[in-house]
N, C-alpha and C positions, 0 to 999 in steps of 0.2 A: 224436347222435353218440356219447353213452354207451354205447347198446347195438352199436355198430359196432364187430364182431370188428375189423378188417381195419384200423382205425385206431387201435384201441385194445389191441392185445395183438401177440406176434411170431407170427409165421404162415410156411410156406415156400411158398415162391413158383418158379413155373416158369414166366414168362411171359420175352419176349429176354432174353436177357444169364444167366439162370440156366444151373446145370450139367444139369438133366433138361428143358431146352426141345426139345425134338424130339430126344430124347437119352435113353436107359434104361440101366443095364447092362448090359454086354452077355451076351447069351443069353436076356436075361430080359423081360417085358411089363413096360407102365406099372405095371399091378396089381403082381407081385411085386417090383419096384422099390420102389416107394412104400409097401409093406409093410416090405420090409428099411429102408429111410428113418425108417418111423415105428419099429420093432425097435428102432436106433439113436438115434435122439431118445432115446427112454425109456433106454436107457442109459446115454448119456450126460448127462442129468439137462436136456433143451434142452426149454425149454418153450414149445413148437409149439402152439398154441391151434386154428387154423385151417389148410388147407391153399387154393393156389392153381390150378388146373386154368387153363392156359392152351390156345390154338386148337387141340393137339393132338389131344385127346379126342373132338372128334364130327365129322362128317361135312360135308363143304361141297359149295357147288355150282360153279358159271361165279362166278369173279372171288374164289375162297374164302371165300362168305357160307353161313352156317349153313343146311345142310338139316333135320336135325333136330337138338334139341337133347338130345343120348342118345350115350353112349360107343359105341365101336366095340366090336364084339368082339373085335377085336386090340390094343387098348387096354387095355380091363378086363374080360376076359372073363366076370367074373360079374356086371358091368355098376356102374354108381356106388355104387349108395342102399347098397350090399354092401361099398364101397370107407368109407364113413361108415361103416357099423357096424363095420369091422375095425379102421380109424385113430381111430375116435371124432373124426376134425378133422369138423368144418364145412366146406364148400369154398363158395371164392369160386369162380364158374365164369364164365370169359370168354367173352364172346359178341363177335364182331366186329360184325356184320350179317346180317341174315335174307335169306338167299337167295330169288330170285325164284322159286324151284322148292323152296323151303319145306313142307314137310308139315303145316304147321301151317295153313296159308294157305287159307280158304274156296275161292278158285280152284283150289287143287290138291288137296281133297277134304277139308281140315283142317276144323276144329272153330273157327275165330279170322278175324275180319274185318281182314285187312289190305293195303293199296296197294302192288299188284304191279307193279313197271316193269322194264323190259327183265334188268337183271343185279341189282338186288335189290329189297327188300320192306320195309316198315313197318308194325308191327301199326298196326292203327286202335279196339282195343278194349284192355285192361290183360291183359294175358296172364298165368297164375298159374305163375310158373317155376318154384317148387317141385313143383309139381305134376305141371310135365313133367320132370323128373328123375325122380320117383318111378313116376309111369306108366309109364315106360322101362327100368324097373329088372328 
């Protein structure tokens, strides 16, 4: 639990109830939102360690289970691992459930053995999620 950003330090968070939960500025993308957000932090001396990416950012399938685990392009148009190096946060990134039409998924031509049933999926091997963030990037 030591090394647990998300427990151990303040972090901003967009999951229900926050103000950028399916919500940006208006005119503007998650990406330049969340840039003006971190701009501000730093100004105002708020120290942000981590940030929280909630269901917003990637793709879903039947019943809103994760298709792939990778921001949209009308999200973050220069995609995450870009979204880390600009804020320097960490993100905690929320995952509901893996969609039964998962890209990740042996059955739908993925790389990852996992138990596919009608509306969603369960890896059956440790899947390396940083990995698919960065691949994605």
């Amino acid at each position: 639990m030591k090394t647990d950003l998300s427990v151990n330090y303040l972090g901003y968070w967009t999951d229900n109830g926050a103000y950028y939960y399916y919500n940006t500025n208006q005119g503007m993308t998650y990406e330049n939102t969340l840039l003006e957000l971190r701009d501000y932090s730093d100004r105002a001396k708020i120290p942000y360690r981590y940030v929280q990416y909630d269901s917003w950012w990637y793709p879903k399938g039947p019943n809103k289970g994760v298709i792939e685990w990778t921001s949209m392009g009308d999200i973050f148009p220069d995609g995450i691992y870009i979204m880390y190096l600009a804020t320097k946060w960490p993100v905690v990134a929320h995952n509901r459930y893996w969609s039964s039409k998962t890209t990740y998924a042996k059955q739908n031509g993925g790389k990852y053995d996992f138990i596919v049933e009608k509306l969603m999926s369960l890896p059956n091997e440790q899947l390396a999620r940083p990995t698919l963030l960065i691949e994605n990037a």
